[in-house]
C-alpha angles and dihedrals in degrees: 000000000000102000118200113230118252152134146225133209080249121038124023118229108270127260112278088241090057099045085061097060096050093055079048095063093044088055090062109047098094125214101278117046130184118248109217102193092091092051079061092074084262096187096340142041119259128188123227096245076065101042092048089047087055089046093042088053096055091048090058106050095051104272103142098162118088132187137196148136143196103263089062100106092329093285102325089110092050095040090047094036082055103049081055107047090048095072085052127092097263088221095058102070156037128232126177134189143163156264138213106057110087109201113223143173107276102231086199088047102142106153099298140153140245096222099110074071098047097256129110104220135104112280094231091136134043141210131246131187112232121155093165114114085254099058084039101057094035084049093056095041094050081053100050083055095051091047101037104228139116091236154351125226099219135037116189117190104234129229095313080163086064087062106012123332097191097059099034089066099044102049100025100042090058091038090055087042092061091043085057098041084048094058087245093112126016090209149016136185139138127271114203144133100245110087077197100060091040088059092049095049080051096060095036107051132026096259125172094190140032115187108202121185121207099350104095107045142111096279100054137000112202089142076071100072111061104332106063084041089051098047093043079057107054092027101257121170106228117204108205101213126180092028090179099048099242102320094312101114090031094107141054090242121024113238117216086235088059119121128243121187099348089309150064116309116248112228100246084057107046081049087059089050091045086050092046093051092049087049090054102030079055082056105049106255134099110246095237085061100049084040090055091042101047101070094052091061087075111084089215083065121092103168143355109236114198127169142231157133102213119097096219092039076062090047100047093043090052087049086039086061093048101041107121107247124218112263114252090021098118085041093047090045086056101049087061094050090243081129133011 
């Protein structure tokens, strides 16, 4: 990944030694990442007899990159992805998390639930939004205790769009970039859901990663339209995460019960799906194949990263990434305007 020099009013260009660590870590991230959120009880409860069969099964069929945070049920998906990844060579894989929630004790904690979050587990924390260097470097450190290791290879700030954007660029991107100039991290980048934002944390500070969710998939493309460019660029590393957008292209045929974007799935939009699946179902491909394969044809992408908490979603995902596709398909779906 050639990076062109530069700087910004905020944050200096990193070291040429630790720019090599971090290609290095893109390098290895491999085409098909874990997401680690369901694993976090994300709308249900899972055991961790379920959680570790999803995670067993990754390993298994190659996956090597893992991905969490600590949003992710308050901890739980750290504190299980860890117990995992210890009894791994640390050298084999690849785990990211994320900074800008700080968890904390819930003072009104009175047997509650997450579940206003997404996530199925008691709130006896609560999140707070802190992008200082102090709430950085305590935020990595309280993940590095949920997960057991010594590090992680990758630290994302995390929504800071969802609490202040302005002031979590300006005082998290220069607070990951001394993290990574101090050895402490090999890379650093954003994961969000705004191909915008990501494009503006990309001029603003020295990023090797973005990690954009849902907005570089089959059913729609805006990372098109400045922030892949822009990446490709500077020689920024992009992780395609929710490939399916929320469940929506998971299967063969949409339901209209599917998800989109953490929510219900408006009607014009489950119609474009529906319309997607029969394109591809008249050329001879699922559509979750054709979903987990799509991002990967871009050079700015290093890995698709889906999520999941079922063992043969896991399986079939990891079946779905290496399923031969028909010569001339993407071409074909381009030729009828179905991508761009």
């Amino acid at each position: 990944m050639a990076r062109r020099p530069r700087r910004s009013d905020r944050v200096t260009a990193a070291r040429p030694e630790t720019r090599a660590a971090a290609e290095a870590v893109g390098t290895r991230l491999g085409p098909l990442g874990f997401g680690a959120a369901p694993i976090g009880n994300l709308y249900r409860e899972v055991t961790d007899a379920e959680a570790r069969a999803a995670l067993e099964t990754a390993w298994a069929g190659g996956i090597r990159y893992f991905d969490t945070a600590p949003h992710y049920g308050l901890g739980l998906s750290e504190r299980r992805l860890g117990a995992f990844l210890r009894e791994r060579p640390r050298d084999e894989f690849v785990v990211s998390t994320k900074v800008g929630r700080i968890l904390e004790p819930n003072p009104d904690f009175a047997g509650g639930d997450d579940l206003d979050h997404g996530f199925a587990v008691p709130n006896d924390l609560v999140r707070r939004f802190d992008p200082s260097e102090t709430g950085v470097r305590k935020s990595l450190e309280d993940s590095l205790e949920r997960l057991g290791l010594d590090r992680v290879d990758v630290l994302y700030l995390h929504d800071p769009d969802a609490y202040d954007l302005d002031r979590g660029l300006a005082e998290a991107l220069p607070a990951l970039a001394k993290l990574r100039d101090e050895g402490l991290v090999a890379a650093i980048g954003i994961g969000v859901n705004d191909a915008a934002v990501a494009a503006r944390a990309v001029r603003e500070g020295d990023l090797d990663l973005v990690m954009i969710a849902g907005r570089y998939t089959l059913l729609e493309q805006p990372a098109l339209d400045d922030l892949l460019p822009l990446c490709v660029e500077r020689g920024v590393g992009v992780v395609a995460a929710a490939p399916f957008n929320s469940g929506l292209l998971a299967r063969d045929t949409p339901p209209a019960d599917a998800t989109y974007n953490y929510g219900d799935v408006p009607a014009d939009v489950l119609a474009r799906a529906r319309e997607l699946a029969d394109i591809c179902r008249a050329e001879g491909v699922s559509l979750p194949v054709a979903a987990v394969q799509y991002p990967l044809r871009h050079p700015a992408v290093r890995s698709v990263v889906a999520g999941t908490a079922r063992a043969d979603a896991v399986r079939e995902n990891v079946d779905r990434l290496h399923t031969p596709i028909p010569d001339g398909f993407w071409e074909r779906l381009e030729a009828q305007g179905v991508i761009p």
